[in-house]
Kinemage of the C-alpha trace (Angstrom):
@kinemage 1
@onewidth
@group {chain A} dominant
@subgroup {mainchain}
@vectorlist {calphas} color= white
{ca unk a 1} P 60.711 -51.127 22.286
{ca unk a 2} L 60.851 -47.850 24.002
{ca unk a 3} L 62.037 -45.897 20.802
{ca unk a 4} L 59.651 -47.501 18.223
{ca unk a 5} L 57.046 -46.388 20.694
{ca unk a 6} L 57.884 -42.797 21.098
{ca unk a 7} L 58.478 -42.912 17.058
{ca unk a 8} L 54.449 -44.484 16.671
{ca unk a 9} L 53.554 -40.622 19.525
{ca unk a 10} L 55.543 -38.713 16.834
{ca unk a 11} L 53.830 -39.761 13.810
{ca unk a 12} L 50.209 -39.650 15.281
{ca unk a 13} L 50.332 -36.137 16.707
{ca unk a 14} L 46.646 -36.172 16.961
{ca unk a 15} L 46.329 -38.851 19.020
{ca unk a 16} L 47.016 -38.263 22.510
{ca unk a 17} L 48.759 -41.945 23.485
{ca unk a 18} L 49.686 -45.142 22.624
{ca unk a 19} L 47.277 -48.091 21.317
{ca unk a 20} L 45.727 -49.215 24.107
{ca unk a 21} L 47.029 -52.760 25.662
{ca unk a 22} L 43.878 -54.630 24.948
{ca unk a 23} L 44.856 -53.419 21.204
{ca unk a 24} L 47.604 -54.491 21.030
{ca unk a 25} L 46.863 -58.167 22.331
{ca unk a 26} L 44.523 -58.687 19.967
{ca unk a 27} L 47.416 -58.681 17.401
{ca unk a 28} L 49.162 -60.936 19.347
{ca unk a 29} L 46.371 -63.203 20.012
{ca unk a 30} L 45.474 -63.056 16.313
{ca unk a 31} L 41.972 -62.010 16.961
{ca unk a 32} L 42.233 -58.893 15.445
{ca unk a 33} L 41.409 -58.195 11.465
{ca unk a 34} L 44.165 -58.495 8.929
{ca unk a 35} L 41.969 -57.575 6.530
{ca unk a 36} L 40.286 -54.158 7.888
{ca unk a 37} L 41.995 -51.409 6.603
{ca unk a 38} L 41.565 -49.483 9.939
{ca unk a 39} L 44.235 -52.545 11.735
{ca unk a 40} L 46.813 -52.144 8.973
{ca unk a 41} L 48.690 -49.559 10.868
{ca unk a 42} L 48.587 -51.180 14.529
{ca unk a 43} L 49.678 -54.847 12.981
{ca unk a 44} L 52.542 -53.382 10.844
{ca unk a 45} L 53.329 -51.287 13.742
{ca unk a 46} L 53.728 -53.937 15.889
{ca unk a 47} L 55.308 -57.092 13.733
{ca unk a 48} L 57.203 -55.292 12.231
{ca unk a 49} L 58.691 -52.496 14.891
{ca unk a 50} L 58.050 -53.385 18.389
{ca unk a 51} L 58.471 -57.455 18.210
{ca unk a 52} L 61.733 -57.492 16.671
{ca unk a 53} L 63.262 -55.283 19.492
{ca unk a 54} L 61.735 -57.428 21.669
{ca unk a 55} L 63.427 -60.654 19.494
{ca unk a 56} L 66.675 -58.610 19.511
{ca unk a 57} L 66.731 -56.108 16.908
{ca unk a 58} L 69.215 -56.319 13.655
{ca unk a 59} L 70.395 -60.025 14.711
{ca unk a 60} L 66.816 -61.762 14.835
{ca unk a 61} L 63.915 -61.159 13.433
{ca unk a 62} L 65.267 -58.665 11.217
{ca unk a 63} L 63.660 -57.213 7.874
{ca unk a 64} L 65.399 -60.317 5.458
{ca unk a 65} L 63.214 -62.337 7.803
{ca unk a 66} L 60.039 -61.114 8.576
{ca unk a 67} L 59.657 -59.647 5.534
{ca unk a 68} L 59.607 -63.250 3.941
{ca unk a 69} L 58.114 -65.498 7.069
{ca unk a 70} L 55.565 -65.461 8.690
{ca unk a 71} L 55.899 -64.883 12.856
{ca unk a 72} L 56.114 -68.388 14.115
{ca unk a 73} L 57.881 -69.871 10.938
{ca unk a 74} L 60.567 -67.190 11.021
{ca unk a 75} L 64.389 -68.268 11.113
{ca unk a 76} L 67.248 -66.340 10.513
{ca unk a 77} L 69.834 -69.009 11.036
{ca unk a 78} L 67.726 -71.026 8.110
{ca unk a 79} L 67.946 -74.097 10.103
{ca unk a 80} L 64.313 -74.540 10.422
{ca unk a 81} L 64.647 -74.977 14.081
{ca unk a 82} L 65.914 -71.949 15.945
{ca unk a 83} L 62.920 -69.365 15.555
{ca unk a 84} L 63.285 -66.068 15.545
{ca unk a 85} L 60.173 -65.234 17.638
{ca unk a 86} L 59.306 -68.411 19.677
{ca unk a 87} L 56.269 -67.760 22.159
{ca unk a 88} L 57.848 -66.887 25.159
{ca unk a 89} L 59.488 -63.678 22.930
{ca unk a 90} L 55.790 -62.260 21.956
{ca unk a 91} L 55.104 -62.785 25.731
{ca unk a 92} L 57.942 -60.932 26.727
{ca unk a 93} L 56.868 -58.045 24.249
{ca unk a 94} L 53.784 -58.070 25.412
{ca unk a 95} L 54.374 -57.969 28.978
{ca unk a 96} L 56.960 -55.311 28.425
{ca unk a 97} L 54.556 -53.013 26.788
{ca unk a 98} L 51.616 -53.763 29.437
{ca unk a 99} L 54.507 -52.621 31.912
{ca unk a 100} L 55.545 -49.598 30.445
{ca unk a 101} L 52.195 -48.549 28.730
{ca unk a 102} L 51.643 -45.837 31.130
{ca unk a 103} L 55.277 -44.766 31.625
{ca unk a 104} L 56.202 -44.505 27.653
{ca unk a 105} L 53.028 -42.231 27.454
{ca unk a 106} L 54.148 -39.856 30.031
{ca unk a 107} L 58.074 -39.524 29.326
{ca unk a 108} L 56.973 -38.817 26.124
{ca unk a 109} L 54.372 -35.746 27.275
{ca unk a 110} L 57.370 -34.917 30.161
{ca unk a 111} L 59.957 -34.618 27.430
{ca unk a 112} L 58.199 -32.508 25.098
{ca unk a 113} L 59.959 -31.139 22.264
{ca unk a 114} L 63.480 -31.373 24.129
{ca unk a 115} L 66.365 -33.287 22.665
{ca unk a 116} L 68.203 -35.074 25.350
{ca unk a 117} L 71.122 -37.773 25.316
{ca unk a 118} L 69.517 -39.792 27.922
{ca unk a 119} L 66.596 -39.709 30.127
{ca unk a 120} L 66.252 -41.554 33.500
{ca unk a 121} L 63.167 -42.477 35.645
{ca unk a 122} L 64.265 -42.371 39.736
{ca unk a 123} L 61.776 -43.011 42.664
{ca unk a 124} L 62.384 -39.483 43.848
{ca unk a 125} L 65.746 -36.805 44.447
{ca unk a 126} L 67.055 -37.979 48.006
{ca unk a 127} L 69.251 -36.247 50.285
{ca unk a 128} L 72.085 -36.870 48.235
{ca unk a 129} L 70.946 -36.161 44.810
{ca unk a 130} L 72.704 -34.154 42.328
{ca unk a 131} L 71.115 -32.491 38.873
{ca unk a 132} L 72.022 -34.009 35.758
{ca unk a 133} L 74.750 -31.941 33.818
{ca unk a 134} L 74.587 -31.841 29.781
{ca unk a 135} L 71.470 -33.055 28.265
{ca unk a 136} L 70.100 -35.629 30.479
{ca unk a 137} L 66.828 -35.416 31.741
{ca unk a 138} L 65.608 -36.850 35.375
{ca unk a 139} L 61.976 -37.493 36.116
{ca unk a 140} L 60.904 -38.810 39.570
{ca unk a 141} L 57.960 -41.363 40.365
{ca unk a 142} L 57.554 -39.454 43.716
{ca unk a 143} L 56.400 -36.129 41.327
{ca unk a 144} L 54.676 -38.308 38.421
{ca unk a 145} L 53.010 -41.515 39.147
{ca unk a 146} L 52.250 -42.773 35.764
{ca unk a 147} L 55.782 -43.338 35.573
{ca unk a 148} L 55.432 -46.646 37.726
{ca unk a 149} L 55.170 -49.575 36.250
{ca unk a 150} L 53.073 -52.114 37.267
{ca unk a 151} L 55.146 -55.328 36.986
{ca unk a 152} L 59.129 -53.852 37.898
{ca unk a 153} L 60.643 -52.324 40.593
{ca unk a 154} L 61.870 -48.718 40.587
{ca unk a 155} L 65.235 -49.135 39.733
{ca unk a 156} L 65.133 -53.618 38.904
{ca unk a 157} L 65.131 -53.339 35.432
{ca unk a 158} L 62.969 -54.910 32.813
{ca unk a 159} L 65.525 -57.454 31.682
{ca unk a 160} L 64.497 -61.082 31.078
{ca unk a 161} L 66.154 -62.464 34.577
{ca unk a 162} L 65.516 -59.465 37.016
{ca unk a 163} L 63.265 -57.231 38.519
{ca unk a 164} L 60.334 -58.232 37.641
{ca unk a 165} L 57.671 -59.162 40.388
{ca unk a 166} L 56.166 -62.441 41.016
{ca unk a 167} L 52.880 -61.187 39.625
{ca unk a 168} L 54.667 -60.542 36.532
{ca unk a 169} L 56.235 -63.651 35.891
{ca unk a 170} L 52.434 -65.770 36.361
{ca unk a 171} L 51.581 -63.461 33.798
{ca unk a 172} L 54.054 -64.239 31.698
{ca unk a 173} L 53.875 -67.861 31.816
{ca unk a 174} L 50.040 -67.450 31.143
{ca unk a 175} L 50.604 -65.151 28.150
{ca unk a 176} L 52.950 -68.329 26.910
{ca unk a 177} L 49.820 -70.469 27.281
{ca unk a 178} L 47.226 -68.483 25.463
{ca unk a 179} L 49.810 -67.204 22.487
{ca unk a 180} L 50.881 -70.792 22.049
{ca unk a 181} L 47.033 -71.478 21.090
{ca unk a 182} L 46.733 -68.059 19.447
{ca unk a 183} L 49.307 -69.743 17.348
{ca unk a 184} L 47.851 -72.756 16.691
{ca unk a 185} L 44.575 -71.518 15.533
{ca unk a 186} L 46.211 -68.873 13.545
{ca unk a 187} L 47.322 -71.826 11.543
{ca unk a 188} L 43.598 -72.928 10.224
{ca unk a 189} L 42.829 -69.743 9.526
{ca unk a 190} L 45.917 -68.196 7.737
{ca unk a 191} L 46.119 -64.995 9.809
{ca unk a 192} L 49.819 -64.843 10.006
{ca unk a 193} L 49.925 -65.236 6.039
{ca unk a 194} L 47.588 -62.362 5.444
{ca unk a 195} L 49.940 -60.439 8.227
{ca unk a 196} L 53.192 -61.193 5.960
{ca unk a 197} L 51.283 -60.113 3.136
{ca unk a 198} L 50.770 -56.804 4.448
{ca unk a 199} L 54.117 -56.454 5.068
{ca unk a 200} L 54.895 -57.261 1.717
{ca unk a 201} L 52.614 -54.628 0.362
{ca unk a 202} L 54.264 -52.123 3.200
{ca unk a 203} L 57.676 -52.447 1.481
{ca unk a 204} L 56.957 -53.333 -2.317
{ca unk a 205} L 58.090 -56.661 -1.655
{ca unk a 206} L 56.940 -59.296 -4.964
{ca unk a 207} L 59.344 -62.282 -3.995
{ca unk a 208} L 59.533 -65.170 -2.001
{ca unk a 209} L 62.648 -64.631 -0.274
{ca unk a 210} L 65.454 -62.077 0.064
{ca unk a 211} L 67.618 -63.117 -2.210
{ca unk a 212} L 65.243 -63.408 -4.862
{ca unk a 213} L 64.221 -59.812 -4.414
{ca unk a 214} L 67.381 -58.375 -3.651
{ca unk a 215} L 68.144 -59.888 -7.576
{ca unk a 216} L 65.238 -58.315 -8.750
{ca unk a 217} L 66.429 -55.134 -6.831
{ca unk a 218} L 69.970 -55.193 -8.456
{ca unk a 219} L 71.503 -55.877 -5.266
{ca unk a 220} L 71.035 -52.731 -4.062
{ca unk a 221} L 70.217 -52.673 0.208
{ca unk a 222} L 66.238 -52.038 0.885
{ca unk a 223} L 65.403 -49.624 3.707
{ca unk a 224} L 63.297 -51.143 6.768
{ca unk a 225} L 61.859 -48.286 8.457
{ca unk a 226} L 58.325 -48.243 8.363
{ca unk a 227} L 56.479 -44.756 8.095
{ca unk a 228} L 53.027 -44.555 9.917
{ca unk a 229} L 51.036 -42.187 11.273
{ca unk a 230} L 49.389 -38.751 10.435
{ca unk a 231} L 52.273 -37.395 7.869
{ca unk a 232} L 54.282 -40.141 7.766
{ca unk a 233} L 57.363 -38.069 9.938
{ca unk a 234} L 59.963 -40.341 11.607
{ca unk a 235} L 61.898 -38.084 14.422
{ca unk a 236} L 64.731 -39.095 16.140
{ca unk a 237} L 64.559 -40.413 19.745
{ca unk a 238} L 66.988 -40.176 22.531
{ca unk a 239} L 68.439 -42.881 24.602
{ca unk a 240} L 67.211 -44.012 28.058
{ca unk a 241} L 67.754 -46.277 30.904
C-alpha cells in the first residue's frame, strides 16, 4: 500500500499530502459520491490501487477481477464463495492506512527526490549503530515524530498477526462491524455498481467479463496501471521495510 501511496504524492505535486483518513473512509463506508466528478480520482485511487495490495496484489483482487465485479461480489477462483475482498480485508486496508497516514506523508517529504533501494524507519541510532552503505536510507522516530504510527510498535510490523496494539485490533473488529453494514446498504442503493462502472470507463472496458473483452481486444494483455493526478506521471518507488 506504501508504493501506490507515494505514486498518488507523485502525481499530485500540488498537493502537499495524502487524502485525508476521514476521505478515505467514506469510500469504504460507501457514503461518499460515485457520481461527483470531484470523487472519481479518490475512489479509483483507492479500489483499484490501494485495496488490492491490501487483498494481496497480482493473486487476488487483481485487474481480470475488479475490473468486472464489483468489491464484495469479487472472486478470482470463480467459485462464488472465496471473495477476493471479504470485510475484514477493507478493514485491514483501512486500518493500515489510518496507521501509516502520517508516516507515508513524511518519508515521502524526508526522501525527496533521492532514489534509494530501501528505506528503513528505526526508533533512533543507539550506541551501536552503523550508517547504511549503498543506497539505503535510515530515518529515526527519535529525530521525526510523524514517523510513529499510532497503532504498531517501532520495529512490530504491520503484518496481520503481529505488532499491532490492543487498541488497534478493537478498531479493527469495529471497522468489520460498520463495513459489513456499509456493505449491506450499498446493496439498495447500487453504489458498488456505479464504482465498477467507473472503473470500466477508467480502462475502456465495454464487456462483461475478461474473456469477453480480451476477444474483443484480440487477445492482446491490457495494462492496469491507473494514471491520476496533476499530469498524469507515474514515478518509480523504492522498496522499504
Amino acid at each position: 500500500m506504501k508504493d501506490e501511496a507515494f505514486k498518488w504524492l507523485d502525481g499530485h505535486k500540488r498537493m502537499s499530502a495524502l487524502p485525508m483518513v476521514d476521505e478515505v473512509e467514506k469510500v469504504v463506508l460507501r457514503t461518499i459520491n460515485p457520481d461527483a466528478e470531484a470523487n472519481k480520482d479518490l475512489i479509483i485511487w483507492w479500489v483499484d490501487c490501494m485495496l488490492p495490495k491490501a487483498a494481496g496484489y497480482g493473486k487476488q483482487f487483481g485487474p481480470n477481477a475488479r475490473h468486472y465485479q464489483t468489491i464484495s461480489e469479487a472472486c478470482t477462483l470463480n467459485d462464488g464463495q472465496t471473495k477476493d475482498t471479504p470485510v475484514t480485508t477493507e478493514a485491514f486496508a483501512l486500518l493500515c492506512y489510518t496507521n501509516c497516514y502520517y508516516r507515508w506523508n513524511k518519508l515521502h517529504e524526508l526522501v525527496g527526490n533521492k532514489k534509494p533501494t530501501k528505506v528503513i524507519v528505526m526508533q533512533n541510532r543507539g550506541p551501536n549503530y552503523k550508517e547504511p552503505s549503498g543506497k539505503v536510507l535510515h530515518f529515526f522516530i527519535s529525530e521525526h515524530q510523524e514517523l510513529q504510527c499510532p497503532y504498531t510498535a517501532p520495529d512490530g510490523g504491520q503484518s496481520r498477526c503481529g505488532g499491532w496494539t490492543k487498541e488497534a485490533t478493537h478498531k479493527f473488529i469495529t471497522l468489520k462491524s460498520v463495513i459489513k453494514a456499509a456493505r449491506a446498504r450499498a446493496k439498495n442503493n447500487g453504489w458498488e455498481d456505479k464504482v465498477l462502472a467507473l472503473l470500466k470507463r477508467e480502462h475502456g472496458i465495454t464487456c462483461g467479463t475478461h474473456e469477453e473483452q480480451k476477444a474483443l481486444d484480440g487477445g492482446k494483455k491490457r495494462k492496469a496501471e491507473v494514471l491520476i493526478g496533476d499530469d498524469n506521471e507515474v514515478e518509480g518507488i523504492w522498496d522499504s521495510d
